[in-house]
Backbone bond lengths (Angstrom), bond angles and torsions (degrees), N, CA, C in turn:
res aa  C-N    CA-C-N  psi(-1)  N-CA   C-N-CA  omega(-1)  CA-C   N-CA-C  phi
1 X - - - 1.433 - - 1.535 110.63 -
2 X 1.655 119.89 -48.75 1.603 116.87 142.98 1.768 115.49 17.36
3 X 1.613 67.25 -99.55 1.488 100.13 -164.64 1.584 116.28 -43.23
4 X 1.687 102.66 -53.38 1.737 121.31 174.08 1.845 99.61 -46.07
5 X 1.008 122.50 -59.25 1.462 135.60 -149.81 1.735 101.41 -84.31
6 X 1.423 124.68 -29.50 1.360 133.35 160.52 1.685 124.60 -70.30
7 X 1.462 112.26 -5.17 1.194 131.02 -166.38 1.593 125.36 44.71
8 X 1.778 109.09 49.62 0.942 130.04 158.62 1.856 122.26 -126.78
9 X 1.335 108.46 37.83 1.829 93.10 167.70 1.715 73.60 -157.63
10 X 1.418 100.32 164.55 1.686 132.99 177.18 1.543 109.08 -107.15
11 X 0.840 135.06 108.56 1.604 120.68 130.37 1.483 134.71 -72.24
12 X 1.164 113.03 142.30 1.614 131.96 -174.04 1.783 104.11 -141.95
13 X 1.456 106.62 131.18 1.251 118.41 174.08 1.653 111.29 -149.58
14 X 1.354 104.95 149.44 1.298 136.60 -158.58 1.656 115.86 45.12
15 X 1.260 102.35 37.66 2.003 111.13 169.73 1.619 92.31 -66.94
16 X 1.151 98.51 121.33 1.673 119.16 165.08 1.667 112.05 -170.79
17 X 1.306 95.14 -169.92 2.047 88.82 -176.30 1.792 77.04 -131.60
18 X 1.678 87.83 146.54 1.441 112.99 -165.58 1.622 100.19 -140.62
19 X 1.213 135.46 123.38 1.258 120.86 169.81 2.087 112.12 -87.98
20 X 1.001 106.77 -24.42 1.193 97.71 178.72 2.075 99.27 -155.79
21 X 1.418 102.92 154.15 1.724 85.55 170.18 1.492 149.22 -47.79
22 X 1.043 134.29 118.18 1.273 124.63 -172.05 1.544 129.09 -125.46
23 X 1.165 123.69 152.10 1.518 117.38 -156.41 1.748 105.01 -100.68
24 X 1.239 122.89 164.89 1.465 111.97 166.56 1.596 124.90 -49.80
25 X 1.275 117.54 -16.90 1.613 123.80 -160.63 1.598 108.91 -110.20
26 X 1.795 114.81 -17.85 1.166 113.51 176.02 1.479 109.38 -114.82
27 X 1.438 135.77 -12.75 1.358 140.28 168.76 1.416 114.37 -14.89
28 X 1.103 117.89 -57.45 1.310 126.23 179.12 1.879 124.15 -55.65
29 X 1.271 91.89 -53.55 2.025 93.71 177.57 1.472 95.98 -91.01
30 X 1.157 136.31 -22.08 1.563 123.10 -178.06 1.590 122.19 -86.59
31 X 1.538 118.23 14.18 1.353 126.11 -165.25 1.266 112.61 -124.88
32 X 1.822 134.17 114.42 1.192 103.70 168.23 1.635 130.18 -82.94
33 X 1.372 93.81 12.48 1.846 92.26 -162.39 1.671 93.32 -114.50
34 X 1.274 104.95 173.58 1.129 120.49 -167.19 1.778 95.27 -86.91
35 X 1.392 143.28 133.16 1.421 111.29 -167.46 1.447 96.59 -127.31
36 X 1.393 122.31 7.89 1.308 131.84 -179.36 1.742 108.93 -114.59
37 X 1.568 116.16 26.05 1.310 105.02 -155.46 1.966 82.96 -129.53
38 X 1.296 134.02 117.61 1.154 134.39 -174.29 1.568 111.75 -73.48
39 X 1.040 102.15 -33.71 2.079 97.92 157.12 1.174 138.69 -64.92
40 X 1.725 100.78 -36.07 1.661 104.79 162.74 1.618 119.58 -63.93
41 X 2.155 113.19 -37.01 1.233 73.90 -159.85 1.452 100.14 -94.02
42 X 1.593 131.94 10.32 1.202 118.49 173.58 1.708 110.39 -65.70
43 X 1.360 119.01 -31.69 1.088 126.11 -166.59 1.780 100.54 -67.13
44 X 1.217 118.10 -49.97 1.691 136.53 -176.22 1.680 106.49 -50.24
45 X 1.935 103.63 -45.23 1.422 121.76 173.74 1.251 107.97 -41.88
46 X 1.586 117.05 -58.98 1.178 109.45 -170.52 1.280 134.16 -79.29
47 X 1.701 113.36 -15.08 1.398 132.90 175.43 1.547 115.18 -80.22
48 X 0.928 115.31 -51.83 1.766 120.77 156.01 1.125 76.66 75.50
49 X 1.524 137.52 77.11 1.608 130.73 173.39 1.241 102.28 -164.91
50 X 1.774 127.68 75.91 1.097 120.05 179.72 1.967 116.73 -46.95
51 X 1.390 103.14 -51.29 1.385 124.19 -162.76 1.820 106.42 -83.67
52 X 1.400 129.44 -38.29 0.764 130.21 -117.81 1.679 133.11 -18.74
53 X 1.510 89.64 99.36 1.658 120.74 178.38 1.343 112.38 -47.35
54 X 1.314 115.53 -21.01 1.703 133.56 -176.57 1.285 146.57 -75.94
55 X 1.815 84.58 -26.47 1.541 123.24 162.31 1.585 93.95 80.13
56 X 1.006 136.56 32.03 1.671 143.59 -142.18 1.555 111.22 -153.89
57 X 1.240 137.20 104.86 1.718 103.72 162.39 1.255 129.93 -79.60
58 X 0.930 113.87 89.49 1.666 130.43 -152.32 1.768 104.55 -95.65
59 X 1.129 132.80 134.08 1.446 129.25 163.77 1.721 109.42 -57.36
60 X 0.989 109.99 167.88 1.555 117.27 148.42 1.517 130.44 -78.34
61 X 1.795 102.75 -26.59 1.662 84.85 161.39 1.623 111.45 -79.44
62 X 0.958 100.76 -26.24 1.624 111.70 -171.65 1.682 106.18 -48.26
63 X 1.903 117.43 -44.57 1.238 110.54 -164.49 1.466 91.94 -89.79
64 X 0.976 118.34 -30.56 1.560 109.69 -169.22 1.811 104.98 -59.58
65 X 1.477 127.67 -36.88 1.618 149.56 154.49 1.706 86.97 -42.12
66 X 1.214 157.70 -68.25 1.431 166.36 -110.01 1.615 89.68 -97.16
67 X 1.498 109.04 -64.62 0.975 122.95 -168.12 1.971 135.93 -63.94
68 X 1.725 73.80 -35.54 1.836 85.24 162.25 1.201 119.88 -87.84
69 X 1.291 133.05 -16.48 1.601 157.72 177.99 1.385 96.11 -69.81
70 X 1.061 134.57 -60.64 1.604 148.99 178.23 2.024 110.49 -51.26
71 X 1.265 95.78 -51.94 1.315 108.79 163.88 1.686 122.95 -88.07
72 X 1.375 107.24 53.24 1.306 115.08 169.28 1.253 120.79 58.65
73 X 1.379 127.98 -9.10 1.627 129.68 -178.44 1.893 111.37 -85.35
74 X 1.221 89.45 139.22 1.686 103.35 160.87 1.211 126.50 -90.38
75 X 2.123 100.47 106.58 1.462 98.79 -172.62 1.254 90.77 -121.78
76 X 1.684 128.75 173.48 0.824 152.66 -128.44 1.772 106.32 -157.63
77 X 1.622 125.13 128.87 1.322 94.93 161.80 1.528 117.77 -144.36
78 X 1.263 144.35 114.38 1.321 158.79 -168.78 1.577 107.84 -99.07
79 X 1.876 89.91 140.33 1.097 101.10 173.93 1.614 102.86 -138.00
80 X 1.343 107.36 144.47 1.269 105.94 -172.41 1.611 106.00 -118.36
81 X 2.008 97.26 125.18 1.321 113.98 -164.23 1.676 129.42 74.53
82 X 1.330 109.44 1.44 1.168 127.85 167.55 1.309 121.42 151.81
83 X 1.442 135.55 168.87 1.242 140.37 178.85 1.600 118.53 -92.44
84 X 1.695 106.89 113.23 1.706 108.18 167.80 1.294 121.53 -80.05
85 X 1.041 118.81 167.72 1.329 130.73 177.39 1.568 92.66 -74.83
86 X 1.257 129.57 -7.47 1.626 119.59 -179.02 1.454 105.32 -81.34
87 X 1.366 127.00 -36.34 1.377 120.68 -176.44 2.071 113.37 -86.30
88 X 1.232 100.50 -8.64 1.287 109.54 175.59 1.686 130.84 -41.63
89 X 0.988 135.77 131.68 1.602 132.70 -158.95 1.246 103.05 -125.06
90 X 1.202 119.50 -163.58 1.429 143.75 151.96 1.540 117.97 -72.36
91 X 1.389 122.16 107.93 1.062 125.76 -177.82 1.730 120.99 -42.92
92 X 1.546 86.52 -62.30 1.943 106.37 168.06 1.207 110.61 -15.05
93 X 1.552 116.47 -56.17 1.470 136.72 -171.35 1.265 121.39 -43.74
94 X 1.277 94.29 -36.39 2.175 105.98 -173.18 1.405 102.57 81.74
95 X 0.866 139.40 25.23 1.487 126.87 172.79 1.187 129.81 -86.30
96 X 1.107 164.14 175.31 1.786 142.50 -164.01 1.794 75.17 -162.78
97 X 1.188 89.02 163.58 2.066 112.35 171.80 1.675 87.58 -110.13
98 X 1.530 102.50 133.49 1.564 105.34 149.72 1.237 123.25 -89.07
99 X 1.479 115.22 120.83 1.411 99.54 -171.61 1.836 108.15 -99.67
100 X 1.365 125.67 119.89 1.871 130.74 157.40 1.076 103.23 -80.17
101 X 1.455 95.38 135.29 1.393 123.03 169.54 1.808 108.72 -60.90
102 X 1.341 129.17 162.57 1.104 138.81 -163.84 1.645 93.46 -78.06
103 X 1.571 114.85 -46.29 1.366 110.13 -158.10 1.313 94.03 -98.25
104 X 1.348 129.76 22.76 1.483 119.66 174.25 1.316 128.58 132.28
105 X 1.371 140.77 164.40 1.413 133.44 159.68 1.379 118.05 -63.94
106 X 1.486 114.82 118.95 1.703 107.09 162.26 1.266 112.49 -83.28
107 X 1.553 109.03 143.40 1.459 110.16 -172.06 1.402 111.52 -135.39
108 X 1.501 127.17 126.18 1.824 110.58 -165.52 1.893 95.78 -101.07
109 X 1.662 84.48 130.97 1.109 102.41 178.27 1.529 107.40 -131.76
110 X 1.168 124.82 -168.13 1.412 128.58 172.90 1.812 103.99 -62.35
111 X 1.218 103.69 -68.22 1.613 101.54 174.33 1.308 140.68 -42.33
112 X 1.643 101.82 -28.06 1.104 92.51 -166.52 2.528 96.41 -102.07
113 X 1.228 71.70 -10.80 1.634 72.25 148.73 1.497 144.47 -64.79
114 X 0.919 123.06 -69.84 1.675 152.36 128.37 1.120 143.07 -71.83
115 X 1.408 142.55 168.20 1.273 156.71 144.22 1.681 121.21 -52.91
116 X 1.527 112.41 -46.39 1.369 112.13 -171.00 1.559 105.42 -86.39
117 X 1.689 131.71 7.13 1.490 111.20 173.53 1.477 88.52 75.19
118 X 1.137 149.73 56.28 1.381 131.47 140.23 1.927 94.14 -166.69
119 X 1.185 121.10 34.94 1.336 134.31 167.79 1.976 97.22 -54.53
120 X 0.837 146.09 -44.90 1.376 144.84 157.60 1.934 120.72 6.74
121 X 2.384 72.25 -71.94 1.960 91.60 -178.66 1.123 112.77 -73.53
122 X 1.618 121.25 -20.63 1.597 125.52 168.13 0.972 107.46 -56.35
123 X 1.383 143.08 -26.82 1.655 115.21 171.66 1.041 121.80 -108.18
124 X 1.411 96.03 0.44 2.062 97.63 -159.51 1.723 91.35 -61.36
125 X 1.435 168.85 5.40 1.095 150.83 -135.59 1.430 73.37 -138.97
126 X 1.500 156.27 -71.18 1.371 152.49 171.13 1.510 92.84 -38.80
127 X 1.217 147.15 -80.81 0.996 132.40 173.56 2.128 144.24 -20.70
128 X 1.165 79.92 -47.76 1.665 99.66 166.79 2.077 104.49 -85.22
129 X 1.463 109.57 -23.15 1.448 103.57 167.83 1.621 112.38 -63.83
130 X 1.276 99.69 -48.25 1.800 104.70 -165.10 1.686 109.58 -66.65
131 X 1.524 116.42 -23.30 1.319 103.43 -168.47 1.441 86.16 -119.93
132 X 1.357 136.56 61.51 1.822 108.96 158.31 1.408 100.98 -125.14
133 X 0.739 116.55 -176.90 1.752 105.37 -161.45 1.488 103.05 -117.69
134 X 1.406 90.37 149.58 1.609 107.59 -154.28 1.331 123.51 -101.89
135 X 1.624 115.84 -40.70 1.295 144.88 172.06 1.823 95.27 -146.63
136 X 1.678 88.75 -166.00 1.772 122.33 -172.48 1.737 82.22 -66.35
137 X 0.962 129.07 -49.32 1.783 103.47 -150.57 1.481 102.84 -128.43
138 X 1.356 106.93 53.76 1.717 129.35 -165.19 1.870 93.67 -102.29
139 X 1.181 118.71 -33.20 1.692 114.62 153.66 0.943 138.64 -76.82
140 X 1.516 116.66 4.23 1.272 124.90 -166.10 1.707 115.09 -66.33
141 X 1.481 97.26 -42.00 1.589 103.43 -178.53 1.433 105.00 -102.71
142 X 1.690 132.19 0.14 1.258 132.79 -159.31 1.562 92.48 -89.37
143 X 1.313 171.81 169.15 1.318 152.64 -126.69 1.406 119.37 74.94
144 X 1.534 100.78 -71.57 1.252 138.42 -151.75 1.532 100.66 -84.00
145 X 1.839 101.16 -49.58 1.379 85.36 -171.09 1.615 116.16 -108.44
146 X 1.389 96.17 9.26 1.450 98.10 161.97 1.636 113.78 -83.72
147 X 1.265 123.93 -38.55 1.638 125.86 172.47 1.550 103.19 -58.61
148 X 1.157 116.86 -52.89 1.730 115.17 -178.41 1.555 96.98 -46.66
149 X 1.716 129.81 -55.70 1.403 118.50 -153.19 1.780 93.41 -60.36
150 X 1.575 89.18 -41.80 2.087 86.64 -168.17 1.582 115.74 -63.53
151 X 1.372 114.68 -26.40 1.558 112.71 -166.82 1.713 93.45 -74.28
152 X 1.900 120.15 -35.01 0.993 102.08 -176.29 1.349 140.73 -92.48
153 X 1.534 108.79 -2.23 1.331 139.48 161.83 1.348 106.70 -56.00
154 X 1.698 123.08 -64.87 1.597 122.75 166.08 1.544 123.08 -40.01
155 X 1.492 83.30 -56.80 1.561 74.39 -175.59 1.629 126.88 -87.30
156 X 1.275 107.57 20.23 1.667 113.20 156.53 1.433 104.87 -81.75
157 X 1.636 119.44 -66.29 0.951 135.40 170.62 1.925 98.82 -11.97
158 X 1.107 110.99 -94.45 1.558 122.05 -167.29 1.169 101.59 -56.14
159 X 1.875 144.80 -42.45 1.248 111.05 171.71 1.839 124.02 -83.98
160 X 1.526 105.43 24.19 1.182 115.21 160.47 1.333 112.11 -89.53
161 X 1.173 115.48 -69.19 1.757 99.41 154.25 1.159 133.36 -44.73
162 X 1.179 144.82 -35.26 1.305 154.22 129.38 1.884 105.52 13.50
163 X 1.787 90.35 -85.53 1.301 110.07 -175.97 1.631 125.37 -104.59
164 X 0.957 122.94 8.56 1.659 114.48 144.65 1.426 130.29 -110.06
């Protein structure tokens, strides 16, 4: 009370996810979520989707991302140290979450390869293994996963600049 009355602490009461009102005597058959379970309702927190009308379990940042995406804008969505159900979208969409690590972007460079500053030529021979072709349908997925290594090489790159 201190703290409340010094205008340093918050109170909050009855934060939970509710799809419609409910009384002490019907809580139970009128609920689909668990409302006593602290994982569900952080998880519900972040979905903000009693119904989902969307057919999707989509976050709320995620649809609000849906929505500017739809309207021609380039959005982007990061999660740092892992992916919530808050940044979550519409799959359909193609959108992926980038997830940063807490302590930072890892970034492969020579150094962080090796000791001698030329960690690079140390792999290039694993490197020339993964892409030379093997049989008739040894390109089949090589496209794919050579653009994936480059899209994700860039885009460390830039959210390393990004964030330091």
């Amino acid at each position: 009370k201190e703290m409340y009355d010094n205008g340093h602490g918050l109170f909050m009461a009855n934060i939970g996810h509710l799809a419609k009102p409910v009384t002490k005597g019907n809580w139970f058959t009128e609920t689909k979520t668990h409302l006593f379970s602290h994982t569900t309702m952080e998880r519900e927190c972040q979905l903000v989707d009693a119904f989902q009308e969307d057919g999707w379990s989509t976050g709320v940042l995620g649809r609000m991302l849906d929505v500017h995406q739809r309207n021609g804008l380039s959005v982007v969505a990061n999660g740092i140290s892992g992916k919530g159900p808050i940044v979550e979208g519409n799959p359909s969409l193609g959108r992926t979450v980038d997830v940063i690590p807490a302590r930072g972007i890892n970034t492969l460079s020579r150094v962080s390869l090796d000791t001698n500053n030329d960690g690079l030529s140390a792999i290039e021979p694993m490197m020339e293994y993964l892409n030379q072709d093997t049989s008739m349908n040894s390109g089949l997925f090589a496209n794919f996963w050579a653009q994936n290594l480059i899209d994700t090489i860039n885009r460390t790159e830039y959210l390393s600049a990004l964030y330091t």
